[in-house]
C-alpha positions as CSV (number, residue, x, y, z in Angstrom):
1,X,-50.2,24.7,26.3
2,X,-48.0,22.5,24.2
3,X,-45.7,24.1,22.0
4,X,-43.1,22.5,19.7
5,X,-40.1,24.3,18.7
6,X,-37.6,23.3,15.8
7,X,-34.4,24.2,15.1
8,X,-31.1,23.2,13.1
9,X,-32.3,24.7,10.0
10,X,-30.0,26.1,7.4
11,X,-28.0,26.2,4.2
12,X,-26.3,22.7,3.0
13,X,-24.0,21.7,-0.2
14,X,-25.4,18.6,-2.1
15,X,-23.8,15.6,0.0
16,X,-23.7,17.7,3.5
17,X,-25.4,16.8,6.5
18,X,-27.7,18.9,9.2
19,X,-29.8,17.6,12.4
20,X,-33.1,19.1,13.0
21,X,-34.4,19.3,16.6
22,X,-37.5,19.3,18.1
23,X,-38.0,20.9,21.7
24,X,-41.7,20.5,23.3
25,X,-43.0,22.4,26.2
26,X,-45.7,22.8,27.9
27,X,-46.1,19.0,28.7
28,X,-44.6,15.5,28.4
29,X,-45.1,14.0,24.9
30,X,-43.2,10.1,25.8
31,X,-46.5,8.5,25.3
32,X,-46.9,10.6,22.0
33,X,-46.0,9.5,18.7
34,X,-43.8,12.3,17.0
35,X,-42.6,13.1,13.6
36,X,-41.4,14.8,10.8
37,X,-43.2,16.5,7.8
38,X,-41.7,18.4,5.5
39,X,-42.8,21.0,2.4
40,X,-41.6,22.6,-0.5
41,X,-42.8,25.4,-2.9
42,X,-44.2,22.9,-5.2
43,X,-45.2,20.1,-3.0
44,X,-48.0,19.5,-0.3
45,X,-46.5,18.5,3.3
46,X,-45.4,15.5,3.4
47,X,-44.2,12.7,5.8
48,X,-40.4,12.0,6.3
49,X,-40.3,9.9,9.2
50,X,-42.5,9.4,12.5
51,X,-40.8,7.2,16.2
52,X,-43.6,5.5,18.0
53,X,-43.4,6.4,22.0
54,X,-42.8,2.8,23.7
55,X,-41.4,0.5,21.7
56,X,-39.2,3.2,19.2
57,X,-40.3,1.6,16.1
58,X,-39.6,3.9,13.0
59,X,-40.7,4.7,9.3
60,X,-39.3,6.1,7.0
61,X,-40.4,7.8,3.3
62,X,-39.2,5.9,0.7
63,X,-37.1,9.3,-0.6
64,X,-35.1,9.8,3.0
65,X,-34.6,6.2,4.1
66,X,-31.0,5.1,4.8
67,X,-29.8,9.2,4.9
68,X,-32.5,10.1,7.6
69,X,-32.3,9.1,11.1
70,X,-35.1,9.8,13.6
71,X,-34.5,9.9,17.3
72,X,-36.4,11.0,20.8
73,X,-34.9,11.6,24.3
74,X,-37.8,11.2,26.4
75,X,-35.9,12.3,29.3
76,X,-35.4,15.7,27.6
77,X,-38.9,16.2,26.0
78,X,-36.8,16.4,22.2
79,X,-37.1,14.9,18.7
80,X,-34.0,14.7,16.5
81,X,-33.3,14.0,12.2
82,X,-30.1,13.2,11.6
83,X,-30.1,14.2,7.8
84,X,-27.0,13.3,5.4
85,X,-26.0,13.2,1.9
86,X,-28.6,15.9,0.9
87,X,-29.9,16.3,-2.0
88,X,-31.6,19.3,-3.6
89,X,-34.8,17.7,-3.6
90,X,-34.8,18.0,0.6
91,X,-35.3,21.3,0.1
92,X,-38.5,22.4,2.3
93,X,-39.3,23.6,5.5
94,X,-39.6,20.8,7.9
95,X,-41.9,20.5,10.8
96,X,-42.2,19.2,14.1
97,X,-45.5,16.5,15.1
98,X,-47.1,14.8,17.5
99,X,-50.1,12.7,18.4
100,X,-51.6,10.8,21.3
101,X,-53.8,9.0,18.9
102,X,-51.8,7.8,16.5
103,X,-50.4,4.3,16.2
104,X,-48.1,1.5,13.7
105,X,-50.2,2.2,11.0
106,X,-51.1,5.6,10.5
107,X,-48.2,7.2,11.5
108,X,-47.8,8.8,7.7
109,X,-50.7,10.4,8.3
110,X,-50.5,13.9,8.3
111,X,-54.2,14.9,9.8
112,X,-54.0,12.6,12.6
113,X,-51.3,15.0,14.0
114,X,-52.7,17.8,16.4
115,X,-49.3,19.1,17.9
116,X,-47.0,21.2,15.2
117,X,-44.1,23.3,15.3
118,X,-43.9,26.5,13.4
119,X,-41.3,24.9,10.9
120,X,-37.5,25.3,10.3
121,X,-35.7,26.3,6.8
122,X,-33.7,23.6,5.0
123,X,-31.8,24.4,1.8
124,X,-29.6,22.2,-0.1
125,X,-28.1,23.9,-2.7
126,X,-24.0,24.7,-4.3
């Protein structure tokens, strides 16, 4: 069974930095697309940023690109978002994806994701 594990969760001043990580079990997800969602109290889940399994191309939200770096180490099964100069609004708990049937174009998509982690806390606040 496939199981997805985050981690690197916590409590962050406006402007710090934290990296998530994504551990999967169970299976090898390199030919997987993977990604992050994220959700607040007042939001629906929504994408952050998704790393396609062969060629690496990534996407980013509109809100996270050029603080938010997305990585995978096939080799060690992990996922990875580099997050800096937080802002209070990237408060939420983030999760962990993945797909085998996802590709370029609907990697935003949050129903096309069957693998999810159980979510790790992210506060930015003084």
């Amino acid at each position: 069974q496939v199981q997805l594990v985050e981690s690197g969760g916590g409590l962050v001043q406006p402007g710090g930095s934290l990296r998530l990580s994504c551990a999967v079990s169970g299976r090898s997800l390199s030919g997987a697309y993977m990604a992050w969602f994220r959700q607040s109290e007042r939001k629906e889940r929504e994408f952050v940023a998704a790393i396609g399994p062969m060629n690496g191309r990534k996407q980013y939200a509109d809100s996270v690109k050029g603080r938010f770096t997305i990585s995978r180490d096939n080799a060690k099964n992990t996922l990875s978002l580099k997050m800096t100069n937080l802002i209070s609004e990237d408060t939420a708990v983030y999760y962990c994806a993945a797909s085998t049937w996802v590709d370029d174009h609907d990697a935003r998509l949050l129903h096309k994701y069957g693998y999810w982690g159980q979510g790790t806390q992210v506060t930015v606040s003084s």
